[in-house]
N, C-alpha and C positions, 0 to 999 in steps of 0.2 A: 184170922190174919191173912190167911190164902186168898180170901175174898177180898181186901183190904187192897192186898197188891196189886189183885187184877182189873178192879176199880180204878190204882193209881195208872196203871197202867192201858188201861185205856182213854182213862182222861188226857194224858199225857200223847196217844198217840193221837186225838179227836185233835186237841191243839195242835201239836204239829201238820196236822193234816189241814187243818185250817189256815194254821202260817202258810202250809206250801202253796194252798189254794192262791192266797191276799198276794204272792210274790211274783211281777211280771219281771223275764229279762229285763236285766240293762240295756243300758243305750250303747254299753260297748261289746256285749255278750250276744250271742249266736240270738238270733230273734227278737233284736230288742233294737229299738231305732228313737230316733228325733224326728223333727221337723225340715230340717233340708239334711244332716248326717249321719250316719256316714254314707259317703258317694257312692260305696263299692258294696252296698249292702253288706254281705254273710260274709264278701271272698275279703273285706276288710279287717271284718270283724276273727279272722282267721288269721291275722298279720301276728309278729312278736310284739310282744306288750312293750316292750324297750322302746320300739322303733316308732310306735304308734303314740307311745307319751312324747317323744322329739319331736313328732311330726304335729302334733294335737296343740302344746305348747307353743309353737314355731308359729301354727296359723292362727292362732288366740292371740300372739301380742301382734301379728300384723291384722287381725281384727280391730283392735285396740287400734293402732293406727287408722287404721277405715272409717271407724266409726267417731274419730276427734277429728278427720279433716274434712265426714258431710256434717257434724257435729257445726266444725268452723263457718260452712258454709249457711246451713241451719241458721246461726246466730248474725251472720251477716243478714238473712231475710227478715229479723227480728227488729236488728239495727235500723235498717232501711221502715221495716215498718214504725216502730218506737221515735223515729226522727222529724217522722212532717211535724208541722210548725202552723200556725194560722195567727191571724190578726188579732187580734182584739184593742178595746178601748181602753188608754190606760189612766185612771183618777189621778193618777202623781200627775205626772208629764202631759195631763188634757191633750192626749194625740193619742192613734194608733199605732201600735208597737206589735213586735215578731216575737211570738212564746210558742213554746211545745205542747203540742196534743196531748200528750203524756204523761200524768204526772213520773217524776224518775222512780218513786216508792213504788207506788203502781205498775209498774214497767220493769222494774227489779223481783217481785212478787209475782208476775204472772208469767209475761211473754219471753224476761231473761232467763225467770227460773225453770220454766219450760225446755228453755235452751240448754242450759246447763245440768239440767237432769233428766233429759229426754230419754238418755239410753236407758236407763234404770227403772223410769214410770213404764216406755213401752217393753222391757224384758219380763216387768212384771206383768202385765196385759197379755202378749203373747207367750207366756208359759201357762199360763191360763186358760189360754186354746188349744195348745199345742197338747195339753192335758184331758183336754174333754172335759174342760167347767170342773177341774178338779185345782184342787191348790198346790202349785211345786214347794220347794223351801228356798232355790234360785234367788226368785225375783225377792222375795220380802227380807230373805238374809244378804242380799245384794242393798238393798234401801237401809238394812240398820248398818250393813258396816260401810257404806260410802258416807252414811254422816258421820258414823264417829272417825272414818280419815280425815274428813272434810273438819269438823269441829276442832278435832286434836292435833292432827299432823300438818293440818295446812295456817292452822294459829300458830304451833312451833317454831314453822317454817319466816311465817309473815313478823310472828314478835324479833327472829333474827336476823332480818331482813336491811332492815334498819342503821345507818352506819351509827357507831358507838357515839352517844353523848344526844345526841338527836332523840325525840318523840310524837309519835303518832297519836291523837288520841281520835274517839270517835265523836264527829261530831253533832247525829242527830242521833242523843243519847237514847229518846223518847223511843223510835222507834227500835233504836234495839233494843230494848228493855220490852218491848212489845215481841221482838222475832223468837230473843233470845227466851223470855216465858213460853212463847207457841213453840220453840225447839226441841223444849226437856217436856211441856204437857202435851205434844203430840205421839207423843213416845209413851207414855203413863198411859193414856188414851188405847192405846194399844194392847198395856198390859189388861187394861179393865175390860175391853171387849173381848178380848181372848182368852182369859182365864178370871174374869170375875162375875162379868153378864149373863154369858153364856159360854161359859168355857167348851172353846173346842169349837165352838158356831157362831159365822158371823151370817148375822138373820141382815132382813133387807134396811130393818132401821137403822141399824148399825152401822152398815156399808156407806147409807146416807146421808148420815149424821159425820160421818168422815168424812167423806165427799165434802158436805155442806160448810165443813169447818175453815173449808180453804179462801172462800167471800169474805168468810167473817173474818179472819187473819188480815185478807185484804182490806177490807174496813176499816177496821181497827187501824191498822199501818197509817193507812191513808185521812185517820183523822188527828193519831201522834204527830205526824207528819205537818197537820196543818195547826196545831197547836191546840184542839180543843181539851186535854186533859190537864196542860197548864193554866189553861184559863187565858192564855194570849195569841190570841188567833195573827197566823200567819201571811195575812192577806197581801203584806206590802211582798214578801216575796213572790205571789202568782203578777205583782206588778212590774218583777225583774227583767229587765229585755235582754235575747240573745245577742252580744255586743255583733259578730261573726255573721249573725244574718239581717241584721239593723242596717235601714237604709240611709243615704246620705240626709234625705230630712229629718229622721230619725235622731241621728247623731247631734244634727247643727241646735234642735231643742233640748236636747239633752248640754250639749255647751250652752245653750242661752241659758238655762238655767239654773247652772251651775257658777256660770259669770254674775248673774244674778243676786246668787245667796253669797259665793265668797267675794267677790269685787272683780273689774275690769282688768284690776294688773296683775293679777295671774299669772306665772307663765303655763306656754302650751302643756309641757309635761305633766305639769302639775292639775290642768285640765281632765288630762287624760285619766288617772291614777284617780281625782276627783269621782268622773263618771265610772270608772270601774267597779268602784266602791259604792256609791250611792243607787246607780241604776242599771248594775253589771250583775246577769245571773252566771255564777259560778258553774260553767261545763268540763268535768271531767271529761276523761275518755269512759265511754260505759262500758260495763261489763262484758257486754259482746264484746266491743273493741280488744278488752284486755285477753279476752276470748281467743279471739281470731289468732293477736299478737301473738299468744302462747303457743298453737297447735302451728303457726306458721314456723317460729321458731325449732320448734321438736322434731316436724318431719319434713326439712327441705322447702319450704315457700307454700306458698298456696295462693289463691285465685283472688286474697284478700289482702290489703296491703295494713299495717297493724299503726297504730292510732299514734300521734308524737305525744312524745313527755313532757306532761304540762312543769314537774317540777325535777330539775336536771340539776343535779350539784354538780359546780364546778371550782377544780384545784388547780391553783398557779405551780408550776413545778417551781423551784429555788432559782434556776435561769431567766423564768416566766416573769418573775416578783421584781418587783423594785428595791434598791439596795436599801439597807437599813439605815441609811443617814440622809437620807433626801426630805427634804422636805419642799412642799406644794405650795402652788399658788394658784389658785383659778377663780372664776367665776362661781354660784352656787348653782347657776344653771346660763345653757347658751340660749334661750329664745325668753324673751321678756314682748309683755304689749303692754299698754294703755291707753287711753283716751286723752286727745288733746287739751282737751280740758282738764285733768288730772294736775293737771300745776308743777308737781316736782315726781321725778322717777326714783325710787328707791331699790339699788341694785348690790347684791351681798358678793363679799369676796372672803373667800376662804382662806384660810393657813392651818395645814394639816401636816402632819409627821406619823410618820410607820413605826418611831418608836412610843414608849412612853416615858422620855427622857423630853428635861422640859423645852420650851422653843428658844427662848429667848427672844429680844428685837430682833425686829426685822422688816422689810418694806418693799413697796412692789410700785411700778411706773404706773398710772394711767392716761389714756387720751380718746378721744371721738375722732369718728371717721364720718365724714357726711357716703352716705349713699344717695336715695332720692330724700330723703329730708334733708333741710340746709340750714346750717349756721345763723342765729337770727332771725329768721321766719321759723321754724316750724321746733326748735330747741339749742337751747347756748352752749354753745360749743365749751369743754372743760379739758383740764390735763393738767399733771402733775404729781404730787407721791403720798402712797397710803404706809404710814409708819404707824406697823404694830409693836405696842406693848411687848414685854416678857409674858409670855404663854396667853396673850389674846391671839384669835383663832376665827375671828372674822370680822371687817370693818363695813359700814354702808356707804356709798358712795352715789351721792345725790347729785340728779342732773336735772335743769330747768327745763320744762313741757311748754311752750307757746302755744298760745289757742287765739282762731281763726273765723272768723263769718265764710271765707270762701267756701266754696264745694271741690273739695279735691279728692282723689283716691288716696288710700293708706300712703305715708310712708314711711320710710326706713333710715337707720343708722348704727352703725357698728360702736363696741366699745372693745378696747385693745388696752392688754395688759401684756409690761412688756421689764427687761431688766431689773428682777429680782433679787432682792440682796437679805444676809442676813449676820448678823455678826455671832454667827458661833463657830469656829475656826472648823470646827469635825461634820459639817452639816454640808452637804451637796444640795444648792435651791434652783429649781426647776421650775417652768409653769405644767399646768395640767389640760387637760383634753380643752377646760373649759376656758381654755386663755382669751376669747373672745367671744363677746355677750352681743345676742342681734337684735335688736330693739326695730317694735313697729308700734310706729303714731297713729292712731287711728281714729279719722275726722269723724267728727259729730254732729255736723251741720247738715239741716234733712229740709231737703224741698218737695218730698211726698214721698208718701207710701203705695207702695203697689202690691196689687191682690185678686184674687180672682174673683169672681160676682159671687159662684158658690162653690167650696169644697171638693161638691161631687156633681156630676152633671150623667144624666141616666139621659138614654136612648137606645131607640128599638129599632133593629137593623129593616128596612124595606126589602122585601123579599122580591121585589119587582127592577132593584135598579140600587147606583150606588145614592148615597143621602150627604148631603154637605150640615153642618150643622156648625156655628158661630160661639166659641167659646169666648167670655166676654171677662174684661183684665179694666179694674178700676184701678181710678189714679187719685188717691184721699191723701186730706190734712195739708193741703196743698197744693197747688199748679202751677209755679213758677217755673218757663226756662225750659228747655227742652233736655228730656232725659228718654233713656231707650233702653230696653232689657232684652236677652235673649232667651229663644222661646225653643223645646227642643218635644218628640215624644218617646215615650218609655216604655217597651213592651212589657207585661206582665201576663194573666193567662191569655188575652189579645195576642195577637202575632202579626208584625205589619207587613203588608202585603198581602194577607191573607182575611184578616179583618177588619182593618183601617189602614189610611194610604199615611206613609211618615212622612212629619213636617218638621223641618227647624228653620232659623232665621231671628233676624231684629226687629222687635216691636217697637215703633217710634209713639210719643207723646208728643207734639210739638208744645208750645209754650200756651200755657190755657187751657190744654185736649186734657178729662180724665176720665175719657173711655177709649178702648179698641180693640179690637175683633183679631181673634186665630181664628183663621177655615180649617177645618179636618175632615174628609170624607170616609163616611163609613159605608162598608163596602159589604152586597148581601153574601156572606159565607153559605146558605143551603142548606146548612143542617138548625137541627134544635137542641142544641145547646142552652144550659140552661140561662147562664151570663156571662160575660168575659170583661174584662177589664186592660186598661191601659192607661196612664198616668203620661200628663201633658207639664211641664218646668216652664218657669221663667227665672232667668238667672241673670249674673253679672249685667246689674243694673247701674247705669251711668249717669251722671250728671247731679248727684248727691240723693237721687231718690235709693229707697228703702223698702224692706219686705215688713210686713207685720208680723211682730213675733207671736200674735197669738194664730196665726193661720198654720197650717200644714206645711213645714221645709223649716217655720223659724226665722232668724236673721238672714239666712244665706240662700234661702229660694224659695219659692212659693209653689204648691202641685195641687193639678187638678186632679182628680180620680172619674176617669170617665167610663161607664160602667153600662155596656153593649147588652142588652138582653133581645128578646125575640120576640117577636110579635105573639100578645097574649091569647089571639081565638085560636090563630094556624097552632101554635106552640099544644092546647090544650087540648088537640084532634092526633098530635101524630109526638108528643114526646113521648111516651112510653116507648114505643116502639122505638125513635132515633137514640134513646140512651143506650136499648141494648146494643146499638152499632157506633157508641160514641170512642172514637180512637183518636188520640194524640202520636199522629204520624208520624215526626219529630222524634218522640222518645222511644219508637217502634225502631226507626233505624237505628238509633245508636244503641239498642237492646239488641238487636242482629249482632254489631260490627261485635259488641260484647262479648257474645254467644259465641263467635267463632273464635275472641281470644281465649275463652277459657279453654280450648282445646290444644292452643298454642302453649299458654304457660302449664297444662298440665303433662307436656314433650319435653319443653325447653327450659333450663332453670334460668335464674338471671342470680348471680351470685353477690352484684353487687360489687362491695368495695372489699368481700371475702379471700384472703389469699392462703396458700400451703395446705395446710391440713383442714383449718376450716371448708375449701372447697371442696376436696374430697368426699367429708364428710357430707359434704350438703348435694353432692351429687348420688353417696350412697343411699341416702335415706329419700332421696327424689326417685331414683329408680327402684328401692325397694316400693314406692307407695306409688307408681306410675299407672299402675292399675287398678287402683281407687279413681286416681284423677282422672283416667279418662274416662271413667262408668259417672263419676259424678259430674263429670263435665257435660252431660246429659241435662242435669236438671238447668232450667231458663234463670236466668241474670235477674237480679232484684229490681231489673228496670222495669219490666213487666208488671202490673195491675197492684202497682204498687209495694212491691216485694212480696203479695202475698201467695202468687205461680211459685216461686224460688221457697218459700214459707211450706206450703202445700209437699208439691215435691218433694222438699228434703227432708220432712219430715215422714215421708216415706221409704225412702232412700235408709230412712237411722232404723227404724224398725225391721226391714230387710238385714241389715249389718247386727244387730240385734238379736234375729234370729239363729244369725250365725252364730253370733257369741255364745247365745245359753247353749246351742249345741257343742260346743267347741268345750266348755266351758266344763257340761255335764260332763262330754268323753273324759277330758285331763283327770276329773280327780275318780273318775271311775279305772280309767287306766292306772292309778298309782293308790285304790283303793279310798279316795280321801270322798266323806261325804259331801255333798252339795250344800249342806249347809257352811261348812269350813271354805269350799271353794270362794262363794258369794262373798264373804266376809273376809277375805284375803285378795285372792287374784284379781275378782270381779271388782270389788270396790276399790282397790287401788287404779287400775286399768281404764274404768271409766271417772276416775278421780284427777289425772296426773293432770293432763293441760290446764284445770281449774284453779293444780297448786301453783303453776306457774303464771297463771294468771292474776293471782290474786300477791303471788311474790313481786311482780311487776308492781301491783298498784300499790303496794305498802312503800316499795322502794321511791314510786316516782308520785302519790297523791299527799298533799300536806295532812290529810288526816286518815283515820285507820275504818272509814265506813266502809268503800269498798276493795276492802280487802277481806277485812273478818266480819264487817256487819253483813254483809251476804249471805255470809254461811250458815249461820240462824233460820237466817227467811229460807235458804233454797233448801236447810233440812225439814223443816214445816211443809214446804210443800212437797217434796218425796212422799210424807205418809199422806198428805189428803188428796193426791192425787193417783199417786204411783199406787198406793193401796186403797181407796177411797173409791176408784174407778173400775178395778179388776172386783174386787170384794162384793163390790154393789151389782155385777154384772152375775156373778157367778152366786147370787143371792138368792137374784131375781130367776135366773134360769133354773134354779133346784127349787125355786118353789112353785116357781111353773111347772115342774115334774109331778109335785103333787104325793100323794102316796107311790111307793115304788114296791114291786113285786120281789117276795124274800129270792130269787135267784141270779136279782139286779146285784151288777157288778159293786155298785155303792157298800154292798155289805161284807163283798168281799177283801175289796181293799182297809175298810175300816174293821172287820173282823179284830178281835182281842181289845178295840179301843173301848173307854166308858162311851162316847158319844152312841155306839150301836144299841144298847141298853138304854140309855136316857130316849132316844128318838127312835124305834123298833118300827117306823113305817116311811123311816129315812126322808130325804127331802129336806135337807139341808144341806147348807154349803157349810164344810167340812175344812178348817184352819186348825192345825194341832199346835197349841199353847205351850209346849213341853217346851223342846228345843228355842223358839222364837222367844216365848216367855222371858228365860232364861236371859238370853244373851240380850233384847230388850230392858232389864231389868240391870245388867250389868253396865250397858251403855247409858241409862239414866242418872245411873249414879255417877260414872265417868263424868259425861254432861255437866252434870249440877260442878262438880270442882272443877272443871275449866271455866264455865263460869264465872263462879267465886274470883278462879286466879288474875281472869281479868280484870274482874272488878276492883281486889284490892291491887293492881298494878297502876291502875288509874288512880287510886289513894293515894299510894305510898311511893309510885317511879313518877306517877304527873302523865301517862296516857297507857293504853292497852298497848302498844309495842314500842321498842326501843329504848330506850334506858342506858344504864351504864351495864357494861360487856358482863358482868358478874350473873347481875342478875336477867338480863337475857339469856343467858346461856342456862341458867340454874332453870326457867320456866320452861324453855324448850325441850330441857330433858327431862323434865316433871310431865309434859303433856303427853313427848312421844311415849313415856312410860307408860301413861295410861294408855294409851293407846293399845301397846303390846299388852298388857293384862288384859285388856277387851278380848284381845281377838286369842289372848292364852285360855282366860276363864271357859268362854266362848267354846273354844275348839275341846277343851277337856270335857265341857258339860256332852257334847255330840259324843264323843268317842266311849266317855263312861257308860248314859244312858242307851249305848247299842241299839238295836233293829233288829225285826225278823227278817229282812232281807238285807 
């Protein structure tokens, strides 16, 4: 028995002697440090622990601040890069049209969600260095609880976001159903390599197989997205034009063809609403934008100005409203056209009431007004009275079109409605905005078409001297009579003055002429560039001639595209070399003038139309974060190399603020005793989570559907583990297996001493992930996951979309998710605090 105990008791003191070996100071304890903290080394770390948790906390949330306003700027470099636009051909509209570089899936999934989980991918990277190729529990319990606030508290948030009776739904269901699977099996993925593969070791396949999964996610997205797992490929949408950057030729074939398919007597408005719908690609603000908007809002302005709201409800106050007995007269709309040859004009007149009490008769004046059309020549003049029925609610009202051989320009005539009557004694009759209808004749009669000889006309700058060159404008289908068009040029990457000399003026045809010549001289710029371009109009064309609508501009003007290249020998001896010094001197200064306002507004607030308290507030939080802006006011303006200098930069900039965090981060729950696994999963994930929630409360309130707002948060939790952990994993893989065999007095053995993994691998050389704790709380947030899920799904069943509903059950979801939430991070923190530590 005596032997028994001395056995236990040595075994017992061999372990502890080994614990004490494996245990380095803290990061807040006498000999124990971070990577930039604490400042004051020992004579800190010798501070009261009271004083030092105020002080620790205090520069953790203004950390947090730091790092969401180079965060905002970050995402502004993203924006700018995410936004060029290029030409292409388009099969609908047989013309070239203005679309994005990028697809928005694709741009959502890499460079936004880069953006919006930067802090968290690099906290995990540089705890990883900061470690010595050792793994913290920081960065990876930082990544699982900023998706479950992201997943749970920011869907709560967005489902209430909603004003009551109103719904969100999502509308490219494919792809979430694609994010939302990679959400919850990236996370599984997790559990298998960490406790089922190789528990306790993530070997180098592993690491890259997580890595790897993040293309594939994008893939995948990017082929939901275009429709190949329904089987109805999305083609005509890559044929949507951006309305916002579509040029005037652009547009006027988009009305040609629109007049086209529905008829001439359209009116304008209805034109418009026409192309929005058929050949209008739907631009949100994105994500950056919502981005920006959020962190600008939280702390006092920023260097970024925040995107408008594409959908604004708006309420009449009870003063605002029209009284409840009026009833209306008007027009169905104020601008009407037609073709003179149209024969009779059909123009609708409305009677409307605010109540739903019936109309009764009633009758309204009408009469023609000549403006430049006249009475007799061009339509017969009418007048007299439209008597409605008992609850009829609109009459037509036909006017005679006269059609013409002459060649005239458009013209015009009013229609006026005027003394209103109605026989219901309780009813006040008014006319409405629309009490007058403006009508345009428009002649039909064509004595040629005009056009250019070809589309595009290419030329190679003389490097000797300036070159005139003869762009040549035919006159088809006719040459009656003299007609004349004006001719104008149009800078595009060309710049005049600089690489052609600009011309405008009148091109005459006399009577029989159907050729004639514009000079434009192209002038040798000196460099080698690869081509430039510049677009030459012919417009407002007189005398009854006409544009061909199958040419470039459509009915309303005709463009040449003239397309400057450089001489092919000189070009093939010295362009390598002029690329690398190829600068657009233009956008260099206004990238200066830039650079110096960002120093301005990160002094000066502009409050706006802010008054009382609001400005206070927005002055204390400007001078709290003054000293962020003006260290970020450092990095260069996204005018620069395309926002990728400002891209570069501030993604430096986030990792510096980064490092501050995990140290800041490690002290607080060292100072109040709380492991680093609890902190990450509390402080960290809330702190680098908050401007996301507000940005994505932004989009649910002002986007007609709920993608982004919650379809986001899927994709950007997918990419935290195939990058955030995917990247550090694989680095710190490869370097422990680069070590090779290690010598039994290598620290590797000391710190993992009492673990299985020293027993299973007894010549070390592996990279070292403890499954216990991460396991765990992994395992908890999957489950969470899968019923948030679920709960959207059946709200989209059962309410008609994933947020907004009636207030019940909004409210009842919100506190179903934040719940789950709190159990996450309850389970979570119980499993750390039960399973203890030797240190």
């Amino acid at each position: 028995l005596k032997g028994s105990i001395c056995d236990f008791c040595d075994c017992r003191i061999s372990v502890t002697m080994s614990q004490n070996i494996s245990c380095e100071p803290k990061i807040c304890e006498v000999g124990g440090g971070g990577l930039l903290l604490p400042l004051f080394k020992e004579d800190e770390q010798k501070w009261d622990m009271g004083l030092r948790a105020v002080l620790y906390f205090t520069g953790l949330l203004w950390s947090f601040m730091g790092v969401g306003i180079v965060s905002d700027i970050f995402m502004g470099a993203i924006e700018k890069v995410t936004s060029r636009k290029k030409r292409v051909f388009s099969s609908n509209l047989q013309t070239f049209i203005t679309v994005k570089v990028w697809n928005a899936t694709v741009a959502n999934l890499t460079l936004m969600a880069l953006g919006s989980s930067a802090p968290e991918i690099l906290l995990s990277v540089i705890e990883l260095l900061k470690n010595n190729m050792y793994a913290g529990d920081l960065g990876p319990s930082t990544i699982v609880g900023s998706a479950a606030f992201n997943l749970l508290c920011i869907t709560a948030v967005c489902v209430s976001a909603i004003p009551e009776g109103e719904v969100r739904r999502i509308k490219d269901i494919g792809v979430f159903a694609v994010t939302a699977t990679f959400s919850v099996f990236a996370y599984l993925w997790l559990l298998i390599i960490c406790m089922l593969w190789t528990p306790d070791v993530i070997t180098i396949e592993e690491g890259l197989i997580t890595f790897f999964l993040f293309p594939v996610l994008v893939l995948i997205s990017y082929m939901a997205d275009k429709g190949y797992f329904t089987g109805k490929k999305q083609n005509a949408q890559a044929q949507k034009v951006l309305l916002d950057a579509a040029t005037e030729q652009e547009i006027a074939t988009m009305r040609m063809r629109i007049l086209k398919k529905h008829g001439t007597g359209i009116p304008d408005d209805k034109v418009v609403a026409l192309i929005r719908e058929e050949f209008g690609a739907v631009e949100e603000p994105s994500r950056a934008a919502r981005r920006m908007a959020a962190t600008e809002k939280l702390f006092g302005g920023g260097r970024r100005k925040s995107a408008d709201s594409k959908v604004v409800p708006i309420k009449l106050s009870p003063d605002e409203g029209p009284a409840k007995t009026n009833i209306t007269f008007e027009f169905e709309h104020t601008e009407y056209s037609c073709l003179e040859s149209c024969d009779t004009l059909e123009l609708v007149i409305t009677r409307e009431g605010d109540t739903t009490a019936s109309l009764g008769k009633g009758a309204v004046m009408y009469r023609t007004k000549e403006i430049s059309a006249k009475d007799g020549k061009d339509f017969i003049a009418v007048q007299g009275k439209l008597e409605f029925d008992e609850d009829e609610d609109q009459k037509i009202l036909c006017i005679k079109i006269l059609d013409d051989d002459e060649h005239e320009p458009d013209t015009y005539f009013d229609v006026e409605l005027s003394d209103p009557k109605t026989e219901d004694s309780n009813a006040v009759v008014i006319l409405g905005k629309n009490k007058t209808a403006h009508v345009r004749i428009v002649d039909d009669d064509a004595v040629g078409i005009l056009a250019f000889r070809s589309a595009e006309e290419k030329v190679a700058e003389d490097f000797a001297g300036e070159k005139v060159i003869n762009i040549a404008v035919l006159r088809q289908a006719g040459a009656k009579g003299l007609v004349t068009c004006t001719y104008r040029t149009e800078d595009g990457t060309a710049i005049s003055g600089i690489d052609y000399e600009e011309v405008s003026g009148t091109l005459e045809f006399p009577d029989q002429e159907t050729e004639a010549f514009i000079p434009i001289t192209i002038k040798p710029k000196g460099c080698f560039d690869s081509t430039s371009i510049f677009r030459l109009y012919i417009e407002e064309p007189t005398g009854g001639a006409t544009f061909a609508l199958h040419t470039d501009g459509g009915e309303e003007c005709c463009i040449c595209t003239v397309i400057v290249g450089t001489d092919e020998g000189t070009k093939r001896k010295a362009d390598k070399l002029m690329q690398a010094f190829k600068v657009n001197w233009d956008v260099q200064i206004m990238a200066r003038d830039n650079w110096k306002d960002q120093f301005v507004d990160a002094i000066f607030l502009d409050t706006g139309e802010a008054t009382g308290c609001a400005v206070t507030v927005a002055w204390f939080f400007h001078l709290v974060t003054m000293p962020w802006k003006l260290i970020f006011a450092l990095i260069p303006p996204v005018d620069y190399c395309g926002g990728w200098l400002c891209f570069v930069c501030s993604l430096s900039m986030i990792g510096g603020v980064t490092a501050l965090i995990g140290d800041l981060a490690e002290l607080c729950g060292c100072v109040v005793s709380m492991p680093d696994a609890i902190t990450a999963i509390s402080l960290v994930a809330l702190g680098t989570s908050l401007p996301d929630t507000f940005a994505s409360k932004t989009a649910a309130e002002q986007d007609p559907t709920a993608d982004a707002s919650i379809g986001n948060v899927t994709g950007s939790n997918s990419v935290n583990v195939f990058l955030g952990l995917g990247l550090p994993w694989t680095i710190g893989a490869i370097y422990w297996a680069a070590m090779g065999d290690l010598s039994s007095d290598h620290k590797w053995f000391e710190k993992y001493s009492g673990e299985s993994v020293v027993a299973n691998y007894p010549t070390g050389g592996v990279f070292v992930v403890l499954g216990g704790n991460l396991g765990f709380s992994v395992a908890v947030f999957c489950c969470c996951a899968s019923c948030c899920i679920l709960v959207i799904l059946l709200r989209r069943w059962f309410v008609g979309g994933e947020l907004g509903g009636p207030k019940g059950a909004m409210y009842v979801t919100s506190t179903f998710l934040v719940s789950l939430w709190l159990l996450y991070v309850g389970l979570s923190s119980w499993n750390v605090l039960t399973s203890g530590g030797d240190c």
